[in-house]
PDB file with SEQRES, HELIX, SHEET and CRYST1 records, atoms N, CA, C and O in Angstrom:
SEQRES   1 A   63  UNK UNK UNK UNK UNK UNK UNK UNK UNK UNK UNK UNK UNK          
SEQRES   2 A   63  UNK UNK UNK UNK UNK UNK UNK UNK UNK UNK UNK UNK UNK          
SEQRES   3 A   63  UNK UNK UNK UNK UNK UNK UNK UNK UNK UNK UNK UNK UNK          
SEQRES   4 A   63  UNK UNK UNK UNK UNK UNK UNK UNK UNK UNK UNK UNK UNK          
SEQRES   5 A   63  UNK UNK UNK UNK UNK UNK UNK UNK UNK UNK UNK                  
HELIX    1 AA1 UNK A    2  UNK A    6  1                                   5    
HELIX    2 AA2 UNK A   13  UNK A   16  1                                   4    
HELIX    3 AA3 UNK A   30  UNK A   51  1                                  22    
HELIX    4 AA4 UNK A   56  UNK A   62  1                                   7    
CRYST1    1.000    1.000    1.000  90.00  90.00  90.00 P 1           1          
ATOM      1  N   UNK A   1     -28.509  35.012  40.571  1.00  0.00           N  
ATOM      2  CA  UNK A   1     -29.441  34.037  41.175  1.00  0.00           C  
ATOM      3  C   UNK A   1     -29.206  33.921  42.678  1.00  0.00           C  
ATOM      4  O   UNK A   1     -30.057  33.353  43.363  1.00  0.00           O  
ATOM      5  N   UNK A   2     -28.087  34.432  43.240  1.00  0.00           N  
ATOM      6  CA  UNK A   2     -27.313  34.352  44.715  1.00  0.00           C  
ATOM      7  C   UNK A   2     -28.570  35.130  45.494  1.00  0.00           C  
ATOM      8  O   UNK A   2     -29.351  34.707  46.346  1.00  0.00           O  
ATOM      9  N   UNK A   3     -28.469  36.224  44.961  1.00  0.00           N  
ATOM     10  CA  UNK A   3     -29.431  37.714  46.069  1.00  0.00           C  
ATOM     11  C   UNK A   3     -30.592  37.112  45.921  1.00  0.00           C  
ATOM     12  O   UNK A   3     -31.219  37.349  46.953  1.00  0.00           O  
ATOM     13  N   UNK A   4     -31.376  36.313  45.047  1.00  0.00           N  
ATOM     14  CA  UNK A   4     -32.667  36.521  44.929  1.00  0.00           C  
ATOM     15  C   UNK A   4     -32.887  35.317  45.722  1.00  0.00           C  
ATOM     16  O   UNK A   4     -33.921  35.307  46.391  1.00  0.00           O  
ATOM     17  N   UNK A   5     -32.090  34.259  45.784  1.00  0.00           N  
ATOM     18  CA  UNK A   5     -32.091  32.859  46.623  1.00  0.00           C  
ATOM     19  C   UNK A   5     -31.957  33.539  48.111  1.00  0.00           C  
ATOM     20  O   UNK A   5     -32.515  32.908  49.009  1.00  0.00           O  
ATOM     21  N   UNK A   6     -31.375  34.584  48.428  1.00  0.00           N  
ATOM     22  CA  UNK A   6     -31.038  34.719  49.923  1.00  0.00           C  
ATOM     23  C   UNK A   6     -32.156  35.277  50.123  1.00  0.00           C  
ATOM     24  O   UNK A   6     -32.519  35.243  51.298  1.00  0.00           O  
ATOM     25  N   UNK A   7     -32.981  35.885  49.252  1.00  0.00           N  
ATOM     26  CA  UNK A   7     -34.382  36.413  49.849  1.00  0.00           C  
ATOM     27  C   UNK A   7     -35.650  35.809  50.199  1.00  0.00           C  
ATOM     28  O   UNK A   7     -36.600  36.447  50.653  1.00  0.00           O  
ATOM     29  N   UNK A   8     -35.642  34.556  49.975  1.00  0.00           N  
ATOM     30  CA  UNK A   8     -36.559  33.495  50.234  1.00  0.00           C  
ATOM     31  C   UNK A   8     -36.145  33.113  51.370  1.00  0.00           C  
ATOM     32  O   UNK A   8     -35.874  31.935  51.604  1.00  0.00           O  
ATOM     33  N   UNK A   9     -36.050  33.988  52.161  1.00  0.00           N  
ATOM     34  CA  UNK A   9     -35.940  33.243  53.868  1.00  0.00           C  
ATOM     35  C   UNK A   9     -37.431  33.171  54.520  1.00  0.00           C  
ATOM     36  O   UNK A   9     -38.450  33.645  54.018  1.00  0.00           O  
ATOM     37  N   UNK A  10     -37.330  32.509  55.680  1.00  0.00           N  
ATOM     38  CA  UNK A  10     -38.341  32.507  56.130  1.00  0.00           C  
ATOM     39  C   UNK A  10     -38.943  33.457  56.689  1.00  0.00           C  
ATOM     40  O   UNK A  10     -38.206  34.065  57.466  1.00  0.00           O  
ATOM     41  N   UNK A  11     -40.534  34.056  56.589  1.00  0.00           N  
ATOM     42  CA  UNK A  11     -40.822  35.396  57.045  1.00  0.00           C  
ATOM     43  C   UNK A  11     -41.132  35.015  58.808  1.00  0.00           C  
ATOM     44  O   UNK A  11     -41.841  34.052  59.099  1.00  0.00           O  
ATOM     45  N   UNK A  12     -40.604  35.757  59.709  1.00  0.00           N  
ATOM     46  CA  UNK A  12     -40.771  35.911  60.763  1.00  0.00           C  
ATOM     47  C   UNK A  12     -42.419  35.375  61.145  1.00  0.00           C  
ATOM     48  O   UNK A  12     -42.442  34.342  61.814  1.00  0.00           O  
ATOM     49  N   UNK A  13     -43.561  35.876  60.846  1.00  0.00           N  
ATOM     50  CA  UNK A  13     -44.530  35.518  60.942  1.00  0.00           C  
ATOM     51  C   UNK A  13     -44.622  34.222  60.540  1.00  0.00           C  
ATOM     52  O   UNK A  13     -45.364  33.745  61.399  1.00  0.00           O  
ATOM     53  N   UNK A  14     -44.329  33.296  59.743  1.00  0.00           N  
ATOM     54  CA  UNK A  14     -44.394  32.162  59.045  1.00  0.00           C  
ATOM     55  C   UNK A  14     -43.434  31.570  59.399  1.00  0.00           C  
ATOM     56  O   UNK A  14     -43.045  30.683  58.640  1.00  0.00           O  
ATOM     57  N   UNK A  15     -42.699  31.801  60.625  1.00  0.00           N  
ATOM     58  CA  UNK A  15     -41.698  31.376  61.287  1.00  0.00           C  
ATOM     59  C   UNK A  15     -42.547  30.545  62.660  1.00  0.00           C  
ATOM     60  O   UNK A  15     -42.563  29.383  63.065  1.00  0.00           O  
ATOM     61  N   UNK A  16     -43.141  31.700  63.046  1.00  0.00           N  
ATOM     62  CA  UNK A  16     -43.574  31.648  64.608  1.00  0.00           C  
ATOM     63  C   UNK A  16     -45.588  31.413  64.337  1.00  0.00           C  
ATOM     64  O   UNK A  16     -46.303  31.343  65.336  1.00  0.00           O  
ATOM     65  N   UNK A  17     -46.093  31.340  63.169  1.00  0.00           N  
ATOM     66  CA  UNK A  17     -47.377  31.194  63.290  1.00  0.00           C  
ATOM     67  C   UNK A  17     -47.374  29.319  62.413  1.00  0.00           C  
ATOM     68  O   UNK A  17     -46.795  28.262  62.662  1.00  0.00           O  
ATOM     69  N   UNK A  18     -48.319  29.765  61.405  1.00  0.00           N  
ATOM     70  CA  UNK A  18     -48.508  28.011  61.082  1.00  0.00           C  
ATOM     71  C   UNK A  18     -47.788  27.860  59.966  1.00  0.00           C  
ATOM     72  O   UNK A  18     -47.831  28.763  59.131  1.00  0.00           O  
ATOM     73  N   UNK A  19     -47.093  26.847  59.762  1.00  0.00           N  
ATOM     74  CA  UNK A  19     -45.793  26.160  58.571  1.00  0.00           C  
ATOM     75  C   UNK A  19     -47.006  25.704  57.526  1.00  0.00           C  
ATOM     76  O   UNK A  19     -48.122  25.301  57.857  1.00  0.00           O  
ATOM     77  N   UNK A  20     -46.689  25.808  56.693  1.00  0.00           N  
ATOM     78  CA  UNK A  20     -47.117  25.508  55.583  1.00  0.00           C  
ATOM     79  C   UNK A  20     -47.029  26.678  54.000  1.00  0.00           C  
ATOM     80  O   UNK A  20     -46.363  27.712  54.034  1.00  0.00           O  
ATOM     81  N   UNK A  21     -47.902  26.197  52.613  1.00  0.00           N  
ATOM     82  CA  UNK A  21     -47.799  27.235  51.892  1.00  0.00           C  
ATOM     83  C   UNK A  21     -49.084  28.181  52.050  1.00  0.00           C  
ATOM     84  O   UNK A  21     -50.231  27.754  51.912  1.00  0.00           O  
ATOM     85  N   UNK A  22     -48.792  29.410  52.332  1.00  0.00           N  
ATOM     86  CA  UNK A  22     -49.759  30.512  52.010  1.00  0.00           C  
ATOM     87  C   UNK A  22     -50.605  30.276  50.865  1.00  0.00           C  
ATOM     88  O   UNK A  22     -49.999  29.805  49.903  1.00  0.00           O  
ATOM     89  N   UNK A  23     -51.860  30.479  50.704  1.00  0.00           N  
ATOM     90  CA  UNK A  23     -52.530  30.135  49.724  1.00  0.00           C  
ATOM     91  C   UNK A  23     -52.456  31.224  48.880  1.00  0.00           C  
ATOM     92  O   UNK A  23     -52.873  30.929  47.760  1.00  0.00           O  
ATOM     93  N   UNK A  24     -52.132  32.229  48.967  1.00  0.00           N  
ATOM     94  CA  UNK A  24     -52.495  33.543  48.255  1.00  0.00           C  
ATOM     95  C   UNK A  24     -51.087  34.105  47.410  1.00  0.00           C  
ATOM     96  O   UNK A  24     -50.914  35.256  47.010  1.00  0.00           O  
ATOM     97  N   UNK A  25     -49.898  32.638  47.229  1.00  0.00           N  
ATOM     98  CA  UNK A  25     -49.136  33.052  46.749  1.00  0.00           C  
ATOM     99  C   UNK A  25     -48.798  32.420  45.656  1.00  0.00           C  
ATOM    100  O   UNK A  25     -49.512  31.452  45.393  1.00  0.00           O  
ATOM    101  N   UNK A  26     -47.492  32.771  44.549  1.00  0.00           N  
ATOM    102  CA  UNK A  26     -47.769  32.162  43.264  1.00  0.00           C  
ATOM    103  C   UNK A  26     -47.355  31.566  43.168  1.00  0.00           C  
ATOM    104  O   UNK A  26     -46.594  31.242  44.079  1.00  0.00           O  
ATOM    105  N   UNK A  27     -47.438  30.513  41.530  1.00  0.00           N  
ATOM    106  CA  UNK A  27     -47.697  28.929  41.516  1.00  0.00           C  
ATOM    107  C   UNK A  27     -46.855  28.029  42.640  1.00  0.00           C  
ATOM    108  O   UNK A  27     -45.902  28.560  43.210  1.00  0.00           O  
ATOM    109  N   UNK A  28     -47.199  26.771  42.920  1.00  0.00           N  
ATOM    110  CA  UNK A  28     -46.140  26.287  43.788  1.00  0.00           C  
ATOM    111  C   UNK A  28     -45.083  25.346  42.921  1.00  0.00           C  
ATOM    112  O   UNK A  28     -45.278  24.323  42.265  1.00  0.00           O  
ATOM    113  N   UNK A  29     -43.805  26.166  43.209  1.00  0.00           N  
ATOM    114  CA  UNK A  29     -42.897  25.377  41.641  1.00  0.00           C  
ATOM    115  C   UNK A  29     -42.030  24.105  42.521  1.00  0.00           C  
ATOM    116  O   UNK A  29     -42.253  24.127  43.732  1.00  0.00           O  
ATOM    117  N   UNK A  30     -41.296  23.265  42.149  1.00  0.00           N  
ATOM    118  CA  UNK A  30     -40.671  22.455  42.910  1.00  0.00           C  
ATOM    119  C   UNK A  30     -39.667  23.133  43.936  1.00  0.00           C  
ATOM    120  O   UNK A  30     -39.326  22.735  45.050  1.00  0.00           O  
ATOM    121  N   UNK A  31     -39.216  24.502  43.100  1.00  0.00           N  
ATOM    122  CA  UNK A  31     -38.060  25.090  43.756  1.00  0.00           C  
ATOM    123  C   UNK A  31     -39.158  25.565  45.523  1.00  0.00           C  
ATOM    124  O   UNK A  31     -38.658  25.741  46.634  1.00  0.00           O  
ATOM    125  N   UNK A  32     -40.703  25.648  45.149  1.00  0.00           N  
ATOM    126  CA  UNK A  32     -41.048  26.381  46.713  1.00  0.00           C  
ATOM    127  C   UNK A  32     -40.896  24.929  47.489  1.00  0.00           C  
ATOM    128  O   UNK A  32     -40.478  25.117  48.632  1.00  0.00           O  
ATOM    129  N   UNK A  33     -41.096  23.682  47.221  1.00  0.00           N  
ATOM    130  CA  UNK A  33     -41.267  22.652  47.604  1.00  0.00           C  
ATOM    131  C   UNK A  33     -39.975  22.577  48.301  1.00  0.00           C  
ATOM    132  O   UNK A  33     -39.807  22.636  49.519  1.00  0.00           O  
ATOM    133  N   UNK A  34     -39.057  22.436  47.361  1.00  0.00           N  
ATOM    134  CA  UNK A  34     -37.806  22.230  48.545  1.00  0.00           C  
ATOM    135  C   UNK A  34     -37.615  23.049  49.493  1.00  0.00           C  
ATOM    136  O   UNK A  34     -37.101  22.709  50.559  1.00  0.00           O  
ATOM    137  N   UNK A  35     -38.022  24.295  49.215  1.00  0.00           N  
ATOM    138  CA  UNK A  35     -37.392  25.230  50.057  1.00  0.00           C  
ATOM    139  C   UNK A  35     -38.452  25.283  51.024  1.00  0.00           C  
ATOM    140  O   UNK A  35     -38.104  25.834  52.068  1.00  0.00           O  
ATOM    141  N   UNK A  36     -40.030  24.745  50.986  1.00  0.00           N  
ATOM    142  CA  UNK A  36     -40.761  24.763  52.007  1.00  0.00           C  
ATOM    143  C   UNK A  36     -40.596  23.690  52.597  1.00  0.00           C  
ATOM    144  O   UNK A  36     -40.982  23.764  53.764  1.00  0.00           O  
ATOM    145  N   UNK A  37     -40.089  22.460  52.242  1.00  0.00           N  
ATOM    146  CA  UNK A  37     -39.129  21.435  53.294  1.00  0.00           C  
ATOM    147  C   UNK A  37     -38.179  21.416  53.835  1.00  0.00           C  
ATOM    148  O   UNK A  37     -37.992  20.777  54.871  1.00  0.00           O  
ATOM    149  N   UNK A  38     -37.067  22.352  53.067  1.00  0.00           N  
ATOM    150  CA  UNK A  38     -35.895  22.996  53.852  1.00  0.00           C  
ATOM    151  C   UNK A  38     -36.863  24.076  55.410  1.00  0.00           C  
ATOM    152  O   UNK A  38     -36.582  24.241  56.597  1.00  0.00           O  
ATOM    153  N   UNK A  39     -37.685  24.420  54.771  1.00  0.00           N  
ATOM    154  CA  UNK A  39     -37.952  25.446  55.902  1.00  0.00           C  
ATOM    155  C   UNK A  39     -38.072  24.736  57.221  1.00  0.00           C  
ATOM    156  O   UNK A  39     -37.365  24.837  58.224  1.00  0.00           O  
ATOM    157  N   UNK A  40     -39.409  23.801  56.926  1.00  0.00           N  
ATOM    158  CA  UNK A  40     -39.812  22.889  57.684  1.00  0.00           C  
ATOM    159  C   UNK A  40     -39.087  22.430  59.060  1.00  0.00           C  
ATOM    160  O   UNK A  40     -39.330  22.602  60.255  1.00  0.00           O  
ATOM    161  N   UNK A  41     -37.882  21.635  58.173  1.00  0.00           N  
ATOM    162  CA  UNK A  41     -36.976  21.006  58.600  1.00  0.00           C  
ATOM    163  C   UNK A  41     -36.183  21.764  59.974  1.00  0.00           C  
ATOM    164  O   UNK A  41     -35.986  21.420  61.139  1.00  0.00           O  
ATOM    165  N   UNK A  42     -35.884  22.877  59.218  1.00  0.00           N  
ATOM    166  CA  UNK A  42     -35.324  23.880  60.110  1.00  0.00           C  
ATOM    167  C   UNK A  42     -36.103  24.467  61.480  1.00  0.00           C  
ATOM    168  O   UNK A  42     -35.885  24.523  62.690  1.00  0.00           O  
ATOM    169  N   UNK A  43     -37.186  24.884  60.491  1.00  0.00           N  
ATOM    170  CA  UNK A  43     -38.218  25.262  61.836  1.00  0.00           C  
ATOM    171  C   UNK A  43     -38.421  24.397  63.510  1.00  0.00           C  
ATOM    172  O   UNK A  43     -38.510  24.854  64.650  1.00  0.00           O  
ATOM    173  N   UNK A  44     -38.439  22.634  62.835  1.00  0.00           N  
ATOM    174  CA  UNK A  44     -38.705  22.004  63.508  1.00  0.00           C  
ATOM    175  C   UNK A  44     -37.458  21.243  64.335  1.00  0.00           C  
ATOM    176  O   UNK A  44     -37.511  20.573  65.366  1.00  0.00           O  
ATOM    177  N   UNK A  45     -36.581  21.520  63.682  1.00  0.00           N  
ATOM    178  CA  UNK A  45     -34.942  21.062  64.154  1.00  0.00           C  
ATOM    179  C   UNK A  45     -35.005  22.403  64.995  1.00  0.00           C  
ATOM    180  O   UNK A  45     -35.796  22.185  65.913  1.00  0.00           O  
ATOM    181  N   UNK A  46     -34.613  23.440  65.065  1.00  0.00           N  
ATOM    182  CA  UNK A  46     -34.963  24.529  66.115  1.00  0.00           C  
ATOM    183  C   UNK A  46     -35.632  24.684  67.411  1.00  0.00           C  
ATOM    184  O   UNK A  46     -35.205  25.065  68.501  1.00  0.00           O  
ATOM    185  N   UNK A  47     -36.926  24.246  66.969  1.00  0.00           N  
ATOM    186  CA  UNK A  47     -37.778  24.019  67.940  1.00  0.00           C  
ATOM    187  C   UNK A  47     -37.750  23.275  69.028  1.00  0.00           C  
ATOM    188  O   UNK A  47     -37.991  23.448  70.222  1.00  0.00           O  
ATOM    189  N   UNK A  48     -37.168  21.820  67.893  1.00  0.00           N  
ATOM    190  CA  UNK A  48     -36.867  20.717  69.151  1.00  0.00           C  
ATOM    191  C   UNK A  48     -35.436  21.208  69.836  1.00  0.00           C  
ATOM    192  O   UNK A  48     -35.769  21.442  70.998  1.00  0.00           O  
ATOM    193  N   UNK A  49     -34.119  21.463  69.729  1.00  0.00           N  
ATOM    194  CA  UNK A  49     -33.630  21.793  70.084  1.00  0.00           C  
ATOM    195  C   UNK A  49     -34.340  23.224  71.247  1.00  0.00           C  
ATOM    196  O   UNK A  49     -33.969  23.210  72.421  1.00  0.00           O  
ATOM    197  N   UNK A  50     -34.870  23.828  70.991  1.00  0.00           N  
ATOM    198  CA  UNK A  50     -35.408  25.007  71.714  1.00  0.00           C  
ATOM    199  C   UNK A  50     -35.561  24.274  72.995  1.00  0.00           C  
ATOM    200  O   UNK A  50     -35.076  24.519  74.099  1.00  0.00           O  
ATOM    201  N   UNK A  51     -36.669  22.924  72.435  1.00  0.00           N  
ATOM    202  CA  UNK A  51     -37.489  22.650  73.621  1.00  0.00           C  
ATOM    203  C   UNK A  51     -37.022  21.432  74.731  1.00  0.00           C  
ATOM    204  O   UNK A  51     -37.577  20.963  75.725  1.00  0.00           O  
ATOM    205  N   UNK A  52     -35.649  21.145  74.018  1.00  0.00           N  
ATOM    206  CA  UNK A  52     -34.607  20.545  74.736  1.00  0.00           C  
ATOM    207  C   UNK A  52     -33.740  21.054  75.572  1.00  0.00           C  
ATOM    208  O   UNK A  52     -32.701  20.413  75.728  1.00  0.00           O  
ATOM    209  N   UNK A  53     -33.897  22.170  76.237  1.00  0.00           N  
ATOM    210  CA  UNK A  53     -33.137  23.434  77.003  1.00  0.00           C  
ATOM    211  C   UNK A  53     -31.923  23.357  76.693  1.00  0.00           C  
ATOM    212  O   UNK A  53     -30.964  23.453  77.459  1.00  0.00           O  
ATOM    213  N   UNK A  54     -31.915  23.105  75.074  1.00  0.00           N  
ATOM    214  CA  UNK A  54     -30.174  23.986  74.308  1.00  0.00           C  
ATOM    215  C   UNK A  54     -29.901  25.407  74.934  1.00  0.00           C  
ATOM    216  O   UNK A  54     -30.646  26.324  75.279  1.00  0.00           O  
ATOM    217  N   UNK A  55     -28.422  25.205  74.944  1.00  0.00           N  
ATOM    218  CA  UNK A  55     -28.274  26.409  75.219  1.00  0.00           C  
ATOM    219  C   UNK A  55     -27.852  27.455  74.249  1.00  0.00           C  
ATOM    220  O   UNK A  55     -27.458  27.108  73.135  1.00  0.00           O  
ATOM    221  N   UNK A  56     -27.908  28.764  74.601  1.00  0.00           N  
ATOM    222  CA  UNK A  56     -27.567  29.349  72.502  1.00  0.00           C  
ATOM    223  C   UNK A  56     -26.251  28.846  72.265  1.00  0.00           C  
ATOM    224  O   UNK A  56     -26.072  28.549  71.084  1.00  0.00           O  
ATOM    225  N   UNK A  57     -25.368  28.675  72.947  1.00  0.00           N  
ATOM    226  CA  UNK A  57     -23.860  28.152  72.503  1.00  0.00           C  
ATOM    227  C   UNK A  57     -23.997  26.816  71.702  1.00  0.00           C  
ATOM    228  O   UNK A  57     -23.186  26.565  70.810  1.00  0.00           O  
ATOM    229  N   UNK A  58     -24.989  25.979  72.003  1.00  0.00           N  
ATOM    230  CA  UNK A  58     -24.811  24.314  71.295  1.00  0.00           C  
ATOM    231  C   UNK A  58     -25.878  24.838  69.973  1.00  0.00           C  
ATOM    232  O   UNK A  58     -25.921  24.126  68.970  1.00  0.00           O  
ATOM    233  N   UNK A  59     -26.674  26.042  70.034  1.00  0.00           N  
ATOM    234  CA  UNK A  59     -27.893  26.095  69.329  1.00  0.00           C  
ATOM    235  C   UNK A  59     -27.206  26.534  68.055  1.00  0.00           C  
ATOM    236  O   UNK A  59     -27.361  26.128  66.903  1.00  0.00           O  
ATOM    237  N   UNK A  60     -26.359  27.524  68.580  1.00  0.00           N  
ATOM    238  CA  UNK A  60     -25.519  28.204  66.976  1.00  0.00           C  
ATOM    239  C   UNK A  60     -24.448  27.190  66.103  1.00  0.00           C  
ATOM    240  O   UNK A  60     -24.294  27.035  64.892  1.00  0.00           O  
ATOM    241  N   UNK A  61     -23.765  26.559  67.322  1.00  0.00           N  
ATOM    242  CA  UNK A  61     -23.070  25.964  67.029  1.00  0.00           C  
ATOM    243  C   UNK A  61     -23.678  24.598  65.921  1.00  0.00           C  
ATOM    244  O   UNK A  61     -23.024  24.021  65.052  1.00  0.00           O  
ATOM    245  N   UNK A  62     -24.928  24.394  66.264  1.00  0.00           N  
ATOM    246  CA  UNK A  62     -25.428  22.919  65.571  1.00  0.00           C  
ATOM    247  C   UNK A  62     -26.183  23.794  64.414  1.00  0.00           C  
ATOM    248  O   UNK A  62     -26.367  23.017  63.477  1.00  0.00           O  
ATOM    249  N   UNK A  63     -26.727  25.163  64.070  1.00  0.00           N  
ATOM    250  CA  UNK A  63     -26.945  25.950  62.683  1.00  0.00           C  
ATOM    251  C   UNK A  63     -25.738  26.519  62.236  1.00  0.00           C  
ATOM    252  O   UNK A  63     -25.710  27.162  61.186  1.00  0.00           O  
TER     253      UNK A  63                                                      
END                                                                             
């Protein structure tokens, strides 16, 4: 269950275009829910940090 959990990362495109679920993908189970709020979260904790002129040293350090 380890490998197949590490493969649900976020796709680069769906990183940097619009957050949300793709419509064209299958059912939405609770497990996409968390993990599309985990994404979220991340995306947007990133961002703000990004747009707070972190530097990569505080950026890695706080992921």
């Amino acid at each position: 269950e380890i490998p197949r959990r590490r493969r649900v990362r976020v796709p680069r495109k769906l990183a940097h275009g619009q957050v949300g679920i793709p419509r064209d993908q299958p059912p939405y189970t609770r497990q996409t829910a968390v993990t599309e709020a985990t994404m979220n979260f991340e995306i947007a904790h990133i961002q703000l940090l990004c747009s707070s002129s972190a530097t990569p040293a505080s950026l890695s350090h706080t992921l």
